[in-house]
N, C-alpha and C positions, 0 to 999 in steps of 0.2 A: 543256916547261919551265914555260911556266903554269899548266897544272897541275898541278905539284909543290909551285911557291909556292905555289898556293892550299891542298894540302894540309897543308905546315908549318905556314904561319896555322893552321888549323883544329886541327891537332895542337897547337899553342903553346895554342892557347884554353883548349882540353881541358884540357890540364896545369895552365895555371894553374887554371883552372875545380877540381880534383881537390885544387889547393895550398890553397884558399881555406874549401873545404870540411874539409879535414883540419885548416884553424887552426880554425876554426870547431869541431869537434869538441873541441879542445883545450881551447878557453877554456869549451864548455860542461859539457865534463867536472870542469875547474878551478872552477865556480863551485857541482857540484854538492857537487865533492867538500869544500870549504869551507861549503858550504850543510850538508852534513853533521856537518861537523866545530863549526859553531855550538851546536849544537843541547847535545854535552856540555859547552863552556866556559860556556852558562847554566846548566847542571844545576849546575855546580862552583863559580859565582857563586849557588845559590840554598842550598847545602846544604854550604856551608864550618863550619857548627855543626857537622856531621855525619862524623866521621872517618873511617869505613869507607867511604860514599858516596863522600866525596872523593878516595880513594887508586882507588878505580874509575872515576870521573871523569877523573881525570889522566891512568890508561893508555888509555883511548876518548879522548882528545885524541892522546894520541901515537901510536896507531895511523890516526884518520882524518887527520892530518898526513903520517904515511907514504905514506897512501894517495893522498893530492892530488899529495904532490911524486912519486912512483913513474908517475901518468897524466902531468902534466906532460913527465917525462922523455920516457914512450914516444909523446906524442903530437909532441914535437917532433924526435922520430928519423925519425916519419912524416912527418914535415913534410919535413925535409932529405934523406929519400930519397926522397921524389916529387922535389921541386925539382931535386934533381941528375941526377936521369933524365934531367927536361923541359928541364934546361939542354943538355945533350950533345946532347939529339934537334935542339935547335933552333941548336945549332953545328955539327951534321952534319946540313945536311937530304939527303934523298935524290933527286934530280936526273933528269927522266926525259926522253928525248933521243924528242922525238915528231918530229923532221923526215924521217924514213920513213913516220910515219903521216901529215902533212901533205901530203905528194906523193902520196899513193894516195886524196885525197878527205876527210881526218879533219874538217875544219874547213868541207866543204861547205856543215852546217842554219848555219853564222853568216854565210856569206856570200848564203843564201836570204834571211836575215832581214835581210838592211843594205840600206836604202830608196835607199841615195846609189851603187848600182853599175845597169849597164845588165840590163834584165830577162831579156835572153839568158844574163847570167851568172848572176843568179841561181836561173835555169830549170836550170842546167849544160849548156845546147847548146852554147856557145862551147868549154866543157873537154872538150864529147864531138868536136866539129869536130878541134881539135888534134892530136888521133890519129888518123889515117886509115889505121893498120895494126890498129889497133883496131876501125875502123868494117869496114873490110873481111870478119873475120875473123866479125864479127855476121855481115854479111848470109851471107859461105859458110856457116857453121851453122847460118842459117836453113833449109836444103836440109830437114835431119832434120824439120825440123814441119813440113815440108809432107809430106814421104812418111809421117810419124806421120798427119798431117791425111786423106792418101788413105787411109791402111790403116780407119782408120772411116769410110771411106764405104763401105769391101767388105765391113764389118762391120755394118752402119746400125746406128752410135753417131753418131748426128747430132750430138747436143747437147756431148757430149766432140771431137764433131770439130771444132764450131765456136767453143768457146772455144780450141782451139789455135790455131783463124787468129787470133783476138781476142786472145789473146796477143803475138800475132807480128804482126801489122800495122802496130800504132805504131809500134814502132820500129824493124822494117824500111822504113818508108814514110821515116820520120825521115834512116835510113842513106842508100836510097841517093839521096833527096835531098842529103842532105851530097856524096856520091860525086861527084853531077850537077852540083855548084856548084863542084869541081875543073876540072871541062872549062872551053871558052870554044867560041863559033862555033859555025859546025858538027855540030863534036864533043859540045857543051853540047846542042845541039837534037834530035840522035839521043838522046842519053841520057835525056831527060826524056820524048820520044815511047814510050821503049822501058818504062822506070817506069810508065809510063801505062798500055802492055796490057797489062804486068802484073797490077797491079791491077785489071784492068777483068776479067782473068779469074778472079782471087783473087775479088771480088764475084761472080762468074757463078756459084763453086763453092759459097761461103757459102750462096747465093742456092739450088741445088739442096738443101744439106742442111736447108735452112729446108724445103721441100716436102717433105723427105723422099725424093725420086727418084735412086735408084742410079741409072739409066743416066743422066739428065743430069748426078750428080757427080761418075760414071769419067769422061766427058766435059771436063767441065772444069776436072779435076785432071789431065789431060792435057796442056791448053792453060795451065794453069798452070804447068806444071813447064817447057813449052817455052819461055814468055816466062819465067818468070828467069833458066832459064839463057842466053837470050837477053841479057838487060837486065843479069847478071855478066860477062858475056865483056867489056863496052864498058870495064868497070874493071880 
């Protein structure tokens, strides 16, 4: 909705902006075409001795008179059919109903940018917390990058393989800590144990395709894939 009004403003400006220029047009048209029109009422004031001159004098007035008031007319038709456009535009504005884009994030960079909210929300961890059928849904299709991530290690596409961890680490790491801070007791202290091998063997595998060494990254793409689905089952 705000930014509709802002649009109308901007549209109104325009318009007027368009109105002001086509008066402008008018009156500069009107001052030539009288500027023109001077020019034979001296001729007819210098050469009134002269009968033939003056009866040619008289019709060059009366045509650049026609000619002043003929611009006039149409500059001012131009006038009242911009204006009447820019009035209608600006008695219908067109109204845009963003409260579907507001609920799926639309407003998130002004909420990064407001110094006076907590730095979680402006981070959007708080709005990623919220949904935990969301965060879920991350970590199960995380599964695909990591068997993407093993198939170049049987391939030794090192360097492709480890930016898919690098891709997928932050915010798996993010998930299922979110996940772990559902728990309490117990339950909270398995889960954060279990995040842990994970990741310790996620590093073991990174760590082989940095060396280069297929048999240590069948290895421990192995022991990776045990410990997530290990450390999924707790959620």
């Amino acid at each position: 909705m705000y930014r509709a009004i802002e649009e109308g403003r901007s549209r109104k400006s325009s318009y007027v902006t368009i109105s002001v220029a086509a008066v402008a047009c008018c009156l500069v048209g009107a001052a030539f075409f009288m500027g023109s029109a001077g020019e034979p009422q001296l001729s007819l004031t210098a050469a009134r001795g002269i009968a033939g001159v003056g009866c040619r004098n008289v019709r060059a007035q009366a045509q650049a008179d026609r000619r002043a008031v003929l611009g006039g007319l149409f500059g001012a038709a131009a006038t009242f059919g911009v204006s009447k456009s820019a009035l209608a535009d600006i008695r219908n504005p067109d109204f845009i109903d963003d409260r579907a884009a507001k609920k799926k994030g639309f407003d998130i960079i002004y909420e990064a940018r407001d110094l006076s909210l907590d730095q979680d929300v402006r981070d959007g961890f708080t709005q990623t917390r919220t949904s935990m059928q969301d965060t879920k849904k991350r970590v199960a299709d995380a599964e695909k990058k990591l068997t993407e991530a093993g198939a170049f290690v049987d391939k030794k596409y090192w360097t492709e393989g480890r930016n898919v961890l690098r891709r997928l680490v932050g915010t798996l790491r993010f998930d299922l800590a979110a996940l772990a801070d559902t728990k309490s007791g117990a339950a909270k202290k398995e889960a954060i144990k279990a995040n842990k091998e994970f990741f310790q063997n996620l590093e073991s595998m990174d760590l082989a395709m940095y060396k280069k060494n297929p048999e240590a990254g069948k290895k421990a793409y192995t022991k990776t894939m045990a410990a997530y689905k290990n450390a999924i089952s707790l959620y």
